[in-house]
BALUMPA-293848 format. One record per atom (N, C-alpha, C): x, y negated, z negated; residue number from 0; residue in one letter; atom name. Coordinates in nm, 3 decimals. Atoms other than C-alpha are relative to their C-alpha. Layout:
! residues N
X:Y:Z:NUM:A:CA
...
! end
This chain:
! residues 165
-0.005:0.114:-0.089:0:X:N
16.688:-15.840:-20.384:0:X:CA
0.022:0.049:0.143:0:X:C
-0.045:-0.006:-0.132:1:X:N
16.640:-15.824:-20.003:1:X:CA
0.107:-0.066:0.077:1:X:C
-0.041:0.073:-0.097:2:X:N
16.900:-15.930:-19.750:2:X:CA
-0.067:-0.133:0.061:2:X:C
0.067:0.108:-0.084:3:X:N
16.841:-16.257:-19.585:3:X:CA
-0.027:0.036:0.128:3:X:C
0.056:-0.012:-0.134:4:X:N
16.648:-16.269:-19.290:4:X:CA
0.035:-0.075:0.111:4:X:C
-0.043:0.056:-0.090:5:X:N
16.747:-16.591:-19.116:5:X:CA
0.099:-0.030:0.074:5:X:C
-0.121:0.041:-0.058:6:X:N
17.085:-16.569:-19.017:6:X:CA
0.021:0.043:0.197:6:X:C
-0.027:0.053:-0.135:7:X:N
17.235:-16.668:-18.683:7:X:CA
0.032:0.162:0.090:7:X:C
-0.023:-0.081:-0.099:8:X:N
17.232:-16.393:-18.367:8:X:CA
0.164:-0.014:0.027:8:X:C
-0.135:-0.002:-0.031:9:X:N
17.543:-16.270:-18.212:9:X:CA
-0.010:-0.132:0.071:9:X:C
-0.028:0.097:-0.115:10:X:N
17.449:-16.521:-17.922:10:X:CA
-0.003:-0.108:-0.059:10:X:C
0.018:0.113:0.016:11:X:N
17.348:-16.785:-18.113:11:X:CA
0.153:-0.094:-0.090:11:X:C
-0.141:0.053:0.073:12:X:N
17.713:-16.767:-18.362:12:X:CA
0.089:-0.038:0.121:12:X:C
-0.144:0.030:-0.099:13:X:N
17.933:-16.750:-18.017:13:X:CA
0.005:-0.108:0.072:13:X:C
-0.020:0.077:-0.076:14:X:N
17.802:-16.956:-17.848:14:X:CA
-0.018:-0.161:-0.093:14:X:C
-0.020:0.087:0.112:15:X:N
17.784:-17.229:-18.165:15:X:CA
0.135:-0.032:0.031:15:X:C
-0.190:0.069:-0.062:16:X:N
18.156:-17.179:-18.119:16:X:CA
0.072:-0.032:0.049:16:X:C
-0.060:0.071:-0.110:17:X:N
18.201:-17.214:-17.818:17:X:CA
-0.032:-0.144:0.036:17:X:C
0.050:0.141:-0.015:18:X:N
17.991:-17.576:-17.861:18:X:CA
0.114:-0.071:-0.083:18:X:C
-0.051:0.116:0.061:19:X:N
18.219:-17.676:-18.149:19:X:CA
0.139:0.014:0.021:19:X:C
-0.162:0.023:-0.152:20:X:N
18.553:-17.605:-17.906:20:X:CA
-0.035:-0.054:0.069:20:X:C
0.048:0.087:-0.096:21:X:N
18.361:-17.820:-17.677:21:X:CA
0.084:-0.189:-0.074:21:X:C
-0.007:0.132:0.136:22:X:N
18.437:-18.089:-17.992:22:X:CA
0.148:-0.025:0.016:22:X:C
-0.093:0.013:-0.066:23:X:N
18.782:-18.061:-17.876:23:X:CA
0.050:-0.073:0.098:23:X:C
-0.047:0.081:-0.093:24:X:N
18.783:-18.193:-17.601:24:X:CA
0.036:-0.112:0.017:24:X:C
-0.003:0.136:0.034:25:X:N
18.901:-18.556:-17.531:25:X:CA
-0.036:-0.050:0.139:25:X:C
0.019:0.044:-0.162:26:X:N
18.741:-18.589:-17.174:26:X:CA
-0.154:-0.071:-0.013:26:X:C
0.163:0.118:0.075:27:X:N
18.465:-18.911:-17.228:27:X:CA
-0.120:0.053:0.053:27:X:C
0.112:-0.017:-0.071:28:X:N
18.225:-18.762:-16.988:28:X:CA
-0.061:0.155:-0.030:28:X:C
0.062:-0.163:0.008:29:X:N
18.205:-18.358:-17.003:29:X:CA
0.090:0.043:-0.121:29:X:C
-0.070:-0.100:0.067:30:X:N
18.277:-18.152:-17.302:30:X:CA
-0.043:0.120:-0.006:30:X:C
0.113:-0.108:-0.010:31:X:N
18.248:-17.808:-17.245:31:X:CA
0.154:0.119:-0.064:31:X:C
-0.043:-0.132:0.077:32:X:N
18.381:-17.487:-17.484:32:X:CA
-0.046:0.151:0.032:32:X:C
0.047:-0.122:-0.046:33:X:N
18.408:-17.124:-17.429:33:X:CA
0.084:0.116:-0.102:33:X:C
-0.026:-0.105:0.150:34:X:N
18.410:-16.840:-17.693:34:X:CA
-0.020:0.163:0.122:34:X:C
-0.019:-0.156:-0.075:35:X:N
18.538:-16.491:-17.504:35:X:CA
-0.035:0.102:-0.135:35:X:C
0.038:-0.109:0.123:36:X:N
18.409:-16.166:-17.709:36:X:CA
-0.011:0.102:0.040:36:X:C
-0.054:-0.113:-0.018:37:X:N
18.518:-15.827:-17.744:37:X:CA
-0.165:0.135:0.010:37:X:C
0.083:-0.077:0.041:38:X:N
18.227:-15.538:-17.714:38:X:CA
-0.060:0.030:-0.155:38:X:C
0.034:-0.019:0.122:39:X:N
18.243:-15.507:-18.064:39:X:CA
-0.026:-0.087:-0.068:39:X:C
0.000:0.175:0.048:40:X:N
18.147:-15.885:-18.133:40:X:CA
0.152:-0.041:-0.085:40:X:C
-0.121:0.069:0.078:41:X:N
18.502:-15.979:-18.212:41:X:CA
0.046:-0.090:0.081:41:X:C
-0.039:0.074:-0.079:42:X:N
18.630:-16.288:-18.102:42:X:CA
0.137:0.042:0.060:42:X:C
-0.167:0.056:-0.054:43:X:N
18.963:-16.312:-17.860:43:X:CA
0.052:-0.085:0.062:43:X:C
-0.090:0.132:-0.048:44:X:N
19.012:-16.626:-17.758:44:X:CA
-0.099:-0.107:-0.007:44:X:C
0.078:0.088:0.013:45:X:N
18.858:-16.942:-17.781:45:X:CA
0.052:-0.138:0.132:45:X:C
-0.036:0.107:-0.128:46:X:N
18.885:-17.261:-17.475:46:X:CA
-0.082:-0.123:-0.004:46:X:C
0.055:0.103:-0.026:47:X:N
18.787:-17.601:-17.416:47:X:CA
0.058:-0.083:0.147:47:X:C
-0.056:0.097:-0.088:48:X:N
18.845:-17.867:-17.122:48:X:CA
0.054:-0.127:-0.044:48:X:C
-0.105:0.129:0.024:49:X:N
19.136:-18.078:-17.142:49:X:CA
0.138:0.002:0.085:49:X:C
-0.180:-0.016:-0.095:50:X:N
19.520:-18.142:-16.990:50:X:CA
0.078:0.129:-0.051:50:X:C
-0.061:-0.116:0.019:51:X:N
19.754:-17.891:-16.975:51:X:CA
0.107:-0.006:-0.141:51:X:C
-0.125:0.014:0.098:52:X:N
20.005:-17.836:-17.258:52:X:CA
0.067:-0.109:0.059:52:X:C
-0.108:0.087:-0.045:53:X:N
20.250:-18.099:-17.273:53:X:CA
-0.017:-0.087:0.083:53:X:C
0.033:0.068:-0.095:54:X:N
20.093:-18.305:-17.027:54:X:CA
-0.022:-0.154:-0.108:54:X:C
-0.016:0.104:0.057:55:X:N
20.066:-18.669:-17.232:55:X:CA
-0.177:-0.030:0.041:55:X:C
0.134:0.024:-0.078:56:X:N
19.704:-18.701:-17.207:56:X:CA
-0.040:-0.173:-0.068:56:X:C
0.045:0.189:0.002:57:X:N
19.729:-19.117:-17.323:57:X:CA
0.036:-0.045:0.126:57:X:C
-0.020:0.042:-0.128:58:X:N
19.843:-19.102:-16.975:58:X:CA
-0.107:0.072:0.116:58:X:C
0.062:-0.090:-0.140:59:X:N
19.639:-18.877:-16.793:59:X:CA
-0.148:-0.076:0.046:59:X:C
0.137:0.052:-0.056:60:X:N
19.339:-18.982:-16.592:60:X:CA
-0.116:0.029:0.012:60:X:C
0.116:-0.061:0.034:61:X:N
19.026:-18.916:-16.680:61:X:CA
-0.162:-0.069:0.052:61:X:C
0.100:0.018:-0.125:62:X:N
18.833:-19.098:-16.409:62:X:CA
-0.081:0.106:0.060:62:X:C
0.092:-0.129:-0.060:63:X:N
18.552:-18.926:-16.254:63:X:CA
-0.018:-0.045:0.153:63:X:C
0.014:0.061:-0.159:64:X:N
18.549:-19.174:-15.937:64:X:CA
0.135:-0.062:-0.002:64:X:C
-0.120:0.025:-0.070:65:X:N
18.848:-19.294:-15.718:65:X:CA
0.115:0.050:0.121:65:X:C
-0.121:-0.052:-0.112:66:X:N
19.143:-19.190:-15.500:66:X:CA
0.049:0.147:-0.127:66:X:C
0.026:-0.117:0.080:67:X:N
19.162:-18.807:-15.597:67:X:CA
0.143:-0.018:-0.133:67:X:C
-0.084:0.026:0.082:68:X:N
19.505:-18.860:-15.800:68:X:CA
-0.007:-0.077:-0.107:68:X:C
-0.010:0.148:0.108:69:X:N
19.381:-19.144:-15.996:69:X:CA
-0.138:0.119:-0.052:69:X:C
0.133:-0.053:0.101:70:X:N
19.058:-18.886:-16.139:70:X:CA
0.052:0.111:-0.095:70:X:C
-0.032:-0.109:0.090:71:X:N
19.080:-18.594:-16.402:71:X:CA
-0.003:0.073:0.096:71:X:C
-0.018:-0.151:-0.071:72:X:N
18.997:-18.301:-16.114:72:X:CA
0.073:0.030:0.038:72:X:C
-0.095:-0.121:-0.011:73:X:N
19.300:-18.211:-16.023:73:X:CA
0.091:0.014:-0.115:73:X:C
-0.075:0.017:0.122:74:X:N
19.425:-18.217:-16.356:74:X:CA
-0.037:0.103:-0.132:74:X:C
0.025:-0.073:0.150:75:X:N
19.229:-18.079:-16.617:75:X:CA
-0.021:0.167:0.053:75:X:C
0.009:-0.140:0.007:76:X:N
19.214:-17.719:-16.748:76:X:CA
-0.161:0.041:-0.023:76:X:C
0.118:-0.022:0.071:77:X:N
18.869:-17.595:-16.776:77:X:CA
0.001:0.109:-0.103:77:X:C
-0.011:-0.125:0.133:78:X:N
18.767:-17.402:-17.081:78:X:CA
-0.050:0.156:-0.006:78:X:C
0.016:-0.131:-0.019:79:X:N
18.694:-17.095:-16.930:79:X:CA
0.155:0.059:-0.037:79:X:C
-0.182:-0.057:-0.027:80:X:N
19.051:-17.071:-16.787:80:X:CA
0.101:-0.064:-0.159:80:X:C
-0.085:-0.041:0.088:81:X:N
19.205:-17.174:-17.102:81:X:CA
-0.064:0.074:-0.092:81:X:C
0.075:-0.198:0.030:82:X:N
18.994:-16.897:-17.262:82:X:CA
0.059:0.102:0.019:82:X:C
-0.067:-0.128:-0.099:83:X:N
19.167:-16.672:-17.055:83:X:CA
0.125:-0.009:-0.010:83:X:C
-0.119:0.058:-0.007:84:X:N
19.505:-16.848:-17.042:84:X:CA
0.029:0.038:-0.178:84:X:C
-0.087:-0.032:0.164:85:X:N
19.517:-16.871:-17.472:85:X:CA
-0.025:0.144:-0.049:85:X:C
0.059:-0.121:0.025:86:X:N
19.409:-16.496:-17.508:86:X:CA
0.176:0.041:-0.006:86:X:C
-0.138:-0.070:0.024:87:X:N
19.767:-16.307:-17.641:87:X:CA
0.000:0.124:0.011:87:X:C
-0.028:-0.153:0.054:88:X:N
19.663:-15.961:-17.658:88:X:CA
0.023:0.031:0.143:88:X:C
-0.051:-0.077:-0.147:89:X:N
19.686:-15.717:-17.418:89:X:CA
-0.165:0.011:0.065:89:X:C
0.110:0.020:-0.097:90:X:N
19.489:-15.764:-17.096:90:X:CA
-0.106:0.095:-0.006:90:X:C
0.162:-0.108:-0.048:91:X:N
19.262:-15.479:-17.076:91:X:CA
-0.048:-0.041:-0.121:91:X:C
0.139:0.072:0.058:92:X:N
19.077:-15.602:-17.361:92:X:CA
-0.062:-0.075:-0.011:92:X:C
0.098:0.093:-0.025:93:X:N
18.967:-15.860:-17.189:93:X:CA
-0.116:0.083:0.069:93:X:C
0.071:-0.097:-0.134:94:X:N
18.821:-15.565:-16.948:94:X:CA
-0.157:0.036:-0.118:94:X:C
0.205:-0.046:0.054:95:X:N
18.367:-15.536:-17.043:95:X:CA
0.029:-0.127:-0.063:95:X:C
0.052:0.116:0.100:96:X:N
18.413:-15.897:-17.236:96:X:CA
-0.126:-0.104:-0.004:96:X:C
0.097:0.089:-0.007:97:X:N
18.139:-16.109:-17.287:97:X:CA
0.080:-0.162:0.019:97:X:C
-0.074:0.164:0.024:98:X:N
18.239:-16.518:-17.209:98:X:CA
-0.124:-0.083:-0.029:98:X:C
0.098:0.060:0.031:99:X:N
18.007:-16.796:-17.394:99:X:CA
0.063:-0.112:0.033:99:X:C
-0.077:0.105:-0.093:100:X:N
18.065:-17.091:-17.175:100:X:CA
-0.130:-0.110:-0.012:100:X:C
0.108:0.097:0.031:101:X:N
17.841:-17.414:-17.275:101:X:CA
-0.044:-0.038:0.141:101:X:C
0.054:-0.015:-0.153:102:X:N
17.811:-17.445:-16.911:102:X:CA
0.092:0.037:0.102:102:X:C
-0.022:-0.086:-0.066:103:X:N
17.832:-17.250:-16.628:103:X:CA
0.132:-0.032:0.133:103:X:C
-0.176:0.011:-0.047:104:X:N
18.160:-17.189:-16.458:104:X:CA
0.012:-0.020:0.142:104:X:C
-0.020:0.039:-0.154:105:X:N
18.288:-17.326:-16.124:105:X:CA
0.061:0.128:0.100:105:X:C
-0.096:-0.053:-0.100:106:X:N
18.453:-17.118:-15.827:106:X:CA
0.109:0.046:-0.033:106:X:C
-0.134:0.015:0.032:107:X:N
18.772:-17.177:-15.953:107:X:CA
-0.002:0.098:-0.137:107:X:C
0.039:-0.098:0.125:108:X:N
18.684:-17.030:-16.319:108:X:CA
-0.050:0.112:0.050:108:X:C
0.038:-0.121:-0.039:109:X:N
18.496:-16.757:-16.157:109:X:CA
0.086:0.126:0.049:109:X:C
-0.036:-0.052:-0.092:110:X:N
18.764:-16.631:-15.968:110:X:CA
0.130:0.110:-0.128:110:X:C
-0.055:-0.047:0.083:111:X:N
18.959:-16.637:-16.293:111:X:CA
-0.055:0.106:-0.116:111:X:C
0.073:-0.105:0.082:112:X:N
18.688:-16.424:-16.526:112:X:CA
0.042:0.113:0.058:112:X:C
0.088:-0.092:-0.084:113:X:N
18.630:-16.183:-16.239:113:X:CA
0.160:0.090:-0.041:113:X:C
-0.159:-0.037:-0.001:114:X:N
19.058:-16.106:-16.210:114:X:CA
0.027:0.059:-0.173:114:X:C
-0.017:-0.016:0.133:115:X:N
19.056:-16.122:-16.627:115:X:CA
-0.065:0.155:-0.045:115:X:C
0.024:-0.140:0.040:116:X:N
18.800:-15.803:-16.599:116:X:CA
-0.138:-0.084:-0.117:116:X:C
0.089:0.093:0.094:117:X:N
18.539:-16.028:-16.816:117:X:CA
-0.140:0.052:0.077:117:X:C
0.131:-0.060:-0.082:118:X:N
18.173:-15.879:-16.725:118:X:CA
-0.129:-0.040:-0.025:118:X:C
0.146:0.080:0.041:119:X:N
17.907:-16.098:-16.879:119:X:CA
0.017:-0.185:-0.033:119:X:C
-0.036:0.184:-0.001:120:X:N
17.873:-16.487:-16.899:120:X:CA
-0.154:-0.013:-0.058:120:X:C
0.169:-0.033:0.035:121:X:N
17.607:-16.584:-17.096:121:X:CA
0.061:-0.206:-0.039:121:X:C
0.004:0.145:0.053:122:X:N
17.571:-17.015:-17.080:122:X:CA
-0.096:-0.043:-0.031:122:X:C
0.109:0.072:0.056:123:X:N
17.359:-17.295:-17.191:123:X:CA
-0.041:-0.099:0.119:123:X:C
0.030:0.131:-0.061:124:X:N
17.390:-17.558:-16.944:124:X:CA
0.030:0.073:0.171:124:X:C
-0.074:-0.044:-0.158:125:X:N
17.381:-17.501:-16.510:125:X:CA
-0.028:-0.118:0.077:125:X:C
0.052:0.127:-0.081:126:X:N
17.336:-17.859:-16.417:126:X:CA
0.095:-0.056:0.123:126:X:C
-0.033:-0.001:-0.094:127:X:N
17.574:-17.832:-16.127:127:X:CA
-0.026:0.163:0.088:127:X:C
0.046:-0.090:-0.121:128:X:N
17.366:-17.526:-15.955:128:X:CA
-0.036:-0.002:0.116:128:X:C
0.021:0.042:-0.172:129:X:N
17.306:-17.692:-15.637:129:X:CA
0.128:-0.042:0.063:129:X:C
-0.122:0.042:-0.030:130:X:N
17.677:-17.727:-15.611:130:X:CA
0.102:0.099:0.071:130:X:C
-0.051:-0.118:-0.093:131:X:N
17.893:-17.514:-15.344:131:X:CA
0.106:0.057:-0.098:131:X:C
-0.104:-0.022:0.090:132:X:N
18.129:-17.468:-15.645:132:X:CA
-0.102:0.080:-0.087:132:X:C
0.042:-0.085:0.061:133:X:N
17.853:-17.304:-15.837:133:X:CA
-0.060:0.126:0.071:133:X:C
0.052:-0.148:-0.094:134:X:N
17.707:-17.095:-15.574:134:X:CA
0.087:0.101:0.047:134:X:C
-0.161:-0.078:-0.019:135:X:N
18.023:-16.951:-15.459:135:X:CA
0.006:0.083:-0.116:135:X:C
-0.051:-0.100:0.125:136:X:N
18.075:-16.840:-15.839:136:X:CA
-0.108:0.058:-0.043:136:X:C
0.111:-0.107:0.004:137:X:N
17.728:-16.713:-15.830:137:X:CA
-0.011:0.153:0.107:137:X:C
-0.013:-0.134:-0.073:138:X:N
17.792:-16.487:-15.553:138:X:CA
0.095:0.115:-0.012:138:X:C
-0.107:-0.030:0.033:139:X:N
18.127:-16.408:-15.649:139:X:CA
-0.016:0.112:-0.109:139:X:C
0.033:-0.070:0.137:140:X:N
18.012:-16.298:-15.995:140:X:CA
-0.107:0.151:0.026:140:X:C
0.116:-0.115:-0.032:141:X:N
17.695:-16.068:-15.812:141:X:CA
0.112:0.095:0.066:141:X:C
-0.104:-0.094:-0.102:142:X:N
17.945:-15.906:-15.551:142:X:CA
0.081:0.084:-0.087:142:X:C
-0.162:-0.090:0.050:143:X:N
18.217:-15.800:-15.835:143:X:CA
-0.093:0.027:-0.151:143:X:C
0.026:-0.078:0.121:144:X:N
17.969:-15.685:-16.081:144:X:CA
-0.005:-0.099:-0.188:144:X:C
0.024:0.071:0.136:145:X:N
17.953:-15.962:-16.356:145:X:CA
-0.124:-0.037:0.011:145:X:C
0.136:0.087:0.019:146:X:N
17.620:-16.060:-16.516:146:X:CA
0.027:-0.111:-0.065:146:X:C
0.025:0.128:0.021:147:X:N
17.532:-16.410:-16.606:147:X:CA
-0.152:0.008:-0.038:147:X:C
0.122:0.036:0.070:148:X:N
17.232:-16.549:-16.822:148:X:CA
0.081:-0.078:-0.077:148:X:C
0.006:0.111:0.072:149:X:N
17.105:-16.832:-16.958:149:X:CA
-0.027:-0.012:-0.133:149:X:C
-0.014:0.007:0.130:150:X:N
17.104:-16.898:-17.324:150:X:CA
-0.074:-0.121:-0.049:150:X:C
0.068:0.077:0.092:151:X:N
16.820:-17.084:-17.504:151:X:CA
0.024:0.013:-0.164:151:X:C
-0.019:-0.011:0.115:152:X:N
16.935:-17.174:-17.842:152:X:CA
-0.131:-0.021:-0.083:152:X:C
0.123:0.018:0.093:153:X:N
16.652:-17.125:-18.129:153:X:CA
0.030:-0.122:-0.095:153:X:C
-0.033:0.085:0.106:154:X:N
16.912:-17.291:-18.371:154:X:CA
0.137:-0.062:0.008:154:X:C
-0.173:0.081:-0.043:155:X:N
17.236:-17.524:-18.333:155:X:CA
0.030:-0.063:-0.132:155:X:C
-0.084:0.013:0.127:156:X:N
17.474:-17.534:-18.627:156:X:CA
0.002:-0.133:0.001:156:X:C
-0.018:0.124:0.118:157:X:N
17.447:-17.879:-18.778:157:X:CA
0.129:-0.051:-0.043:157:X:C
-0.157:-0.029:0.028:158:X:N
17.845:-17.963:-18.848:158:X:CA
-0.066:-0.117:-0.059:158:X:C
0.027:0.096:0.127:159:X:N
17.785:-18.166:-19.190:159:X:CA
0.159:0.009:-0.075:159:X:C
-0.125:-0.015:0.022:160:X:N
18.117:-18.284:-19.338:160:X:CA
-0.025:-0.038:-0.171:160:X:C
0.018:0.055:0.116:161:X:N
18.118:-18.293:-19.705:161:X:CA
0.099:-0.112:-0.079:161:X:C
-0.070:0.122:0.056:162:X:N
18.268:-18.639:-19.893:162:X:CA
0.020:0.062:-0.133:162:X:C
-0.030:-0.009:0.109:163:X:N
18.438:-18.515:-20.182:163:X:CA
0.008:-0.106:-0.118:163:X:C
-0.019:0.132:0.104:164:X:N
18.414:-18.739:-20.528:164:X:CA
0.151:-0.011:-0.103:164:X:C
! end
């Protein structure tokens, strides 16, 4: 008997995972997940966007328009940075990591990969690229040596829940 043939790419398992940490999230408008990975395809940390620990998020605000205090942006964590933030080991092996980020990381996240030692970004989505928050973390990322690419999925895991009898 041969091995199977069709199973899932490195890119296509991480970044699967990093979609269904996206599933996490409880923010009505954007959910976005991020699967960090070691040279040797091993995961070390996993992230999504949401409130901070402990923060009561039946209270928190998750407006996208208003008076800046009354919206989620100065509030939420994005799932890069808690990527980076839930990671326990020891720092230098974040140093050469790959990050699978369902879409592509702001300024603010950038600033945090770059510091983490993180050297590849590989997303799906860049639908704020005309945004001074993405360009910034596009230059940011060229200047200090991280690559970035885009990620066409062939195949997206299916999450089927089985009903036991």
């Amino acid at each position: 008997m041969n091995k199977r043939n069709n199973y899932l790419s490195w890119d296509e398992y991480f970044m699967n995972i990093a979609k269904l940490s996206a599933m996490r999230s409880k923010d009505p408008n954007t959910q976005v997940g991020a699967c960090i990975v070691d040279k040797n395809n091993r995961i070390l940390s996993i992230g999504y966007n949401g409130a901070p620990n402990n923060f009561n998020d039946d209270k928190f605000p998750w407006s996208r328009e208003g008076l800046p205090l009354k919206t989620k942006y100065l509030y939420v964590c994005h799932a890069e940075l808690n990527a980076i933030l839930n990671f326990y080991g020891e720092k230098t092996r974040l140093n050469d990591a790959k990050l699978y980020v369902t879409l592509f990381p702001c300024n603010e996240c950038a600033k945090a990969v770059i510091q983490s030692g993180i050297k590849e970004i590989i997303y799906e989505i860049d639908k704020y690229a005309d945004t001074d928050g993405v360009i910034a973390a596009k230059r940011m990322f060229e200047e200090c040596g991280v690559s970035y690419r885009k990620i066409k999925l062939e195949r997206e895991i299916a999450l089927q829940i089985k009903q036991q009898n």
